[in-house]
C-alpha positions, 0 to 999 in steps of 0.5 A: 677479321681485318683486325685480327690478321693484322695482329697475327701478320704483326706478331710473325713479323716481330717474331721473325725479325729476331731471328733475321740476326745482324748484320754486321759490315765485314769491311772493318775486317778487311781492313784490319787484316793487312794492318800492322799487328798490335800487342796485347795481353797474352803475347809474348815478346822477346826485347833486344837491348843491344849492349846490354844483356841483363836487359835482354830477355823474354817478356810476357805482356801482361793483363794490363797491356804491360811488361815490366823491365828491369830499370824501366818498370812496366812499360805500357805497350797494349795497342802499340806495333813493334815499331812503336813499342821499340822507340817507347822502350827507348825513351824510358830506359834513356830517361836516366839509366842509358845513354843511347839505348837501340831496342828490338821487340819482336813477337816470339809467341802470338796470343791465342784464338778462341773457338766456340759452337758445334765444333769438336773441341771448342776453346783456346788455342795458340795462333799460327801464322796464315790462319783461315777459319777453316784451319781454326775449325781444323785445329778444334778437331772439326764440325759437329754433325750439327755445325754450319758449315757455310760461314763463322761468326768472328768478333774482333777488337777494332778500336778497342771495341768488340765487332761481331761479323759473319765471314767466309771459311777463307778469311783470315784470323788474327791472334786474339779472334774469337770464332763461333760456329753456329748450329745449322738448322737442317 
């Protein structure tokens, strides 16, 4: 008899340690919010080449994290800030093709949120400045009768990794993010 309620109090306990989830810390997340934003596939940039028009344009970031410029070829700017990606620019096109090149970068179209779960509209959309989970929720027309509405399940590239982690409707979403609703269970 022993035996047997041992068994049984050892399968329930593996059986609900599965449903227990993972925790993840949010602080990585935290500290992503105020860091400089970081160029990624998807965004689109609008570079300045003062004194050189031709040079001047908009320019999507490809897959790769690359855009490619007219006599500087693809430059690799993934996981770069602005400020970064403005004097890397500078370099190549001072390498040979200018003298003293001044370059502005900026961000004319972030890259899109994602959206998935008991939601209305579950896919992508375009990111806008001051986004919550709560207007991401919004903009994908709302829960589902099903849908959760206490928490999301964000997953963020830190470090170049995927980190999954519950947060409140008030946390702020950056471009890129992808945001599950999960299914509430009553």
């Amino acid at each position: 008899m022993r035996r047997t309620l041992t068994a049984i109090g050892l399968a329930l306990t593996v059986l609900t340690s599965g449903c227990a989830g993972q925790n993840y810390p949010t602080d990585l997340f935290r500290a992503q919010a105020n860091a400089p934003y970081q160029l990624g596939s998807g965004d689109r940039l609008r570079i300045i080449v003062f004194g050189q028009d031709a040079l001047s344009n908009s320019y999507s970031v490809s897959g790769a994290g690359a855009v490619s410029l007219p006599l500087a070829g693809d430059v690799r700017v993934g996981g770069l800030t602005t400020t970064q990606a403005e004097r890397l620019i500078e370099t190549r096109l001072r390498a040979g093709f200018l003298r003293e090149p001044h370059v502005s970068v900026e961000v004319e179209a972030f890259r899109p949120f994602f959206i998935l779960g008991e939601v209305t509209l579950p896919g992508q959309y375009p990111f806008v400045n001051g986004m919550t989970a709560q207007k991401a929720i919004a903009i994908a027309g709302g829960y589902t009768p099903r849908g959760f509405q206490g928490s999301v399940d964000v997953t963020r590239s830190v470090n170049g990794a995927p980190v999954t982690g519950t947060v409140p409707l008030t946390f702020p979403i950056r471009p890129g993010d992808t945001l599950t609703v999960e299914e509430r269970f009553f």
